[in-house]
C-alpha positions in Angstrom: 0.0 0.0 0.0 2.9 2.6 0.6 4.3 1.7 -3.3 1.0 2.6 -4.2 0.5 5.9 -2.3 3.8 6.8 -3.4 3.6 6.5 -6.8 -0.2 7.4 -7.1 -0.8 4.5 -8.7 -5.2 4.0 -9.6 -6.5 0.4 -9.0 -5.6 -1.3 -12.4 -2.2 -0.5 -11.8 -2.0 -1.6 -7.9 -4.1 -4.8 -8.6 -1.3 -5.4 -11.6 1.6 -5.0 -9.5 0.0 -7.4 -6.8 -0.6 -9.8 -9.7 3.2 -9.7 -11.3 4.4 -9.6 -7.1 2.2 -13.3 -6.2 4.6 -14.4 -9.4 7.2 -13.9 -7.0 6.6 -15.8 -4.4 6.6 -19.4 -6.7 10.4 -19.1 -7.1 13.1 -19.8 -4.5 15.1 -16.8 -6.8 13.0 -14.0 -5.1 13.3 -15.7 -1.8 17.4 -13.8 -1.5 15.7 -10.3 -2.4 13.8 -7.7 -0.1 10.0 -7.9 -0.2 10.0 -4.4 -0.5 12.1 -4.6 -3.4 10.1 -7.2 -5.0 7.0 -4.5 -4.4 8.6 -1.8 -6.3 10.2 -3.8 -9.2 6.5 -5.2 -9.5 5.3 -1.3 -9.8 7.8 -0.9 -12.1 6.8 -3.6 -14.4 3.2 -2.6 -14.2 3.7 0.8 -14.6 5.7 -0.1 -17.5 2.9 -2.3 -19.0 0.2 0.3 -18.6 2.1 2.6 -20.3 2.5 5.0 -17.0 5.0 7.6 -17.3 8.2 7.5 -15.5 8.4 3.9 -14.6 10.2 4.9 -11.9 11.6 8.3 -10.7 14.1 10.5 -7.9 11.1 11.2 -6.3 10.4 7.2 -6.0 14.3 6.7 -5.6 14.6 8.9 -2.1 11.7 7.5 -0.8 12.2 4.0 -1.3 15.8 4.4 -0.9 16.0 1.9 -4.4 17.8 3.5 -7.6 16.5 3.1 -11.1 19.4 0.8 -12.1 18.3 -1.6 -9.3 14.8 -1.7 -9.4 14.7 -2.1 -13.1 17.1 -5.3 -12.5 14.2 -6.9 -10.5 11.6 -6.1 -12.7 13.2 -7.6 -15.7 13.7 -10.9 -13.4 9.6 -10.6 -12.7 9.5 -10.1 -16.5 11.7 -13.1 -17.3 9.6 -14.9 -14.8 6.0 -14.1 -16.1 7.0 -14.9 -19.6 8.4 -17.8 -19.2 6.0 -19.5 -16.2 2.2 -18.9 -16.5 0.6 -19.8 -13.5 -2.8 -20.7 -14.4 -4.0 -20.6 -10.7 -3.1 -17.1 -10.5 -3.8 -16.1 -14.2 -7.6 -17.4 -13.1 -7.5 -15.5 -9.8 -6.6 -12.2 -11.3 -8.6 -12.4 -14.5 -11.8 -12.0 -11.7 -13.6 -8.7 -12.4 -12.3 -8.3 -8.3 -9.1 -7.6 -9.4 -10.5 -5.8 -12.4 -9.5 -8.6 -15.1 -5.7 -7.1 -14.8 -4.1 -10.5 -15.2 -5.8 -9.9 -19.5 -3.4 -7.3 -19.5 -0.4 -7.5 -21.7 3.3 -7.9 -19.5 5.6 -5.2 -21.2 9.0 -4.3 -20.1 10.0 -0.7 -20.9 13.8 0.0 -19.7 13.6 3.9 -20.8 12.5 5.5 -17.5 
């Protein structure tokens, strides 16, 4: 909820970034990295795949206390992860009008801040 105060971030986007984070937590790889990390390279992505503008900022960097360079290295591992492992159990969970059908929404990694 913090990640999503800070960045302003509407429903769609949170509910997206909750989806791509979940993805997370079926791999031992993300078990070595900071939940919190995990949170805002899965803001990142989303933002990225909704086309928000800036993926991530200095305004998000001084807060979080996570540089662009780093976040963005997470977020292409969630990337790597989602294309490569589809989940149907949490594909079907998040395609539930709850979540607002996010998990329909194309994954789209945008390294240009």
């Amino acid at each position: 909820m913090r990640i999503q105060k800070l960045v302003n971030a509407d429903e769609l986007t949170f509910n997206l970034a909750h989806y791509i984070s979940e993805f997370s937590l079926l791999h031992v790889v993300f078990q070595t990295i900071n939940p919190s990390l995990v949170a805002c390279g899965a803001m990142y992505l989303a933002r990225s795949s909704l086309n928000r503008k800036p993926c991530w900022n200095i305004t998000f960097s001084k807060s979080t206390g996570y540089t662009h360079n780093v976040v963005l290295k997470v977020a292409t591992k969630l990337f790597e992860l989602i294309t490569q492992d589809e989940s149907k159990t949490l594909k079907a969970k998040f395609e539930n009008s709850k979540f607002l059908e996010c998990a329909l929404t194309p994954i789209v990694l945008n390294k240009a801040n």
